[in-house]
N, C-alpha and C positions, 0 to 999 in steps of 0.2 A: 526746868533746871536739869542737869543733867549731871547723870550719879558716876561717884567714882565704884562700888560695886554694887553688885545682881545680890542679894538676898532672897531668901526664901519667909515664908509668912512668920516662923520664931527666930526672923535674926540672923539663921545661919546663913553664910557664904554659899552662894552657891557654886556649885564645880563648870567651869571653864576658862577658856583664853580670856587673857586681859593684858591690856598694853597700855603704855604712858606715854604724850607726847610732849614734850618743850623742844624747843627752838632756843638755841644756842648761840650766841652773838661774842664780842671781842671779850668781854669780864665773864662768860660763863651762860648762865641761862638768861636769856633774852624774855624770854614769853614761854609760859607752861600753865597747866591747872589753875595753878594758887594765884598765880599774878592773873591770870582772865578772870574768875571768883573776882580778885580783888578790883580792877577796874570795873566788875559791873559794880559791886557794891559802891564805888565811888561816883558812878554814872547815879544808883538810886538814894542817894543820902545825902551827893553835893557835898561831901567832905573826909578827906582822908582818914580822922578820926573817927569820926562815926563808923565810915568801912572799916576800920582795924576791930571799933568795937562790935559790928555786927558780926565779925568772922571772929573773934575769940584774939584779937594780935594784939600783941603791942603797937603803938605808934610809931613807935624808933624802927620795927621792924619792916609795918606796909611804907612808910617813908620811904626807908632806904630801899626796898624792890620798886617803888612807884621812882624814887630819884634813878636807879638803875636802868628801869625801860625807856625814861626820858634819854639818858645817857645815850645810850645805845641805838636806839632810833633815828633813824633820819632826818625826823621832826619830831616832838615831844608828843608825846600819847594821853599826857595828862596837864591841862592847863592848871595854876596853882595862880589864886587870888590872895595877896598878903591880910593879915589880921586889920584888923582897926575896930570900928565905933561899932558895923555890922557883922565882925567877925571875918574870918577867912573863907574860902574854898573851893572846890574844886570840881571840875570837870573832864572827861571824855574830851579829845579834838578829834576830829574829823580822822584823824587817821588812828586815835585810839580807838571809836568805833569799828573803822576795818580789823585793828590789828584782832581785835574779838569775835569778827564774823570769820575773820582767815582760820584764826585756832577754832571755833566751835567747828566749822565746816572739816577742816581737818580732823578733828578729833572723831568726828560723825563717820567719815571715809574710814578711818582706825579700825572705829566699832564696827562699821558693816563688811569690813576686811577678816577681823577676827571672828563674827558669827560663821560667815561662810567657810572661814577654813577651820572651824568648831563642827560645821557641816560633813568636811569634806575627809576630815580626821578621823572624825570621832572619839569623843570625849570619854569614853565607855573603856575604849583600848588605852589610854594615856592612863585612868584611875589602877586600872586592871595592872598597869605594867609598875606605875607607883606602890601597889599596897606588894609586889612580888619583890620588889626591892632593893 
């Protein structure tokens, strides 16, 4: 899984670069963190519900980002089987798996963009020039 921040062993934060990425599409955010979070969850549970409750969401909420990426998408990112006798649910399509390997792999470029120029900076001068004022 892959974390939103670097902790140290009680919790604290640790000091350096960090960055965020979403992708941006005609209504706004297209694909970011929370909506990849949420399609894996829905790849591992086979149901919107369950992903909302596995992340802590409402349902009204991962709906409307999972109806959003389908929107927005070329082809729909999340196939959606209607309710009945065995219930509803849902699935990954072939291009919602990409659209997950695009962002993880991007997001991975990010972080190995930000260690290096962590390297190249020095995180020591940035703190130093923070606490002076």
């Amino acid at each position: 899984m892959h974390g939103k921040r670097k902790t140290d062993r009680t919790g604290k934060t640790k000091p350096g670069f960090r960055g965020r990425v979403w992708i941006d599409g005609t209504e706004g955010t297209f694909i970011g963190y929370g909506r990849v979070v949420l399609l894996e969850r829905i790849r591992e549970h086979g149901s919107i519900t369950k992903a909302a409750k596995a992340m802590d969401m409402s349902y009204r909420r991962a709906w409307e980002m999972v109806n959003s990426m389908n929107r927005q998408a070329t082809s729909p990112l999340v196939s959606l089987a209607t309710g009945g006798r065995g219930g509803g649910g849902a699935s990954l399509t072939a291009e919602g798996e990409k659209a997950v390997w695009v962002f993880w792999t991007f997001w991975e470029d990010l972080q190995q963009f930000l260690r290096a120029e962590e390297e190249k900076i020095g995180v020591i001068t940035i703190h130093a020039v923070a606490r002076r004022g």
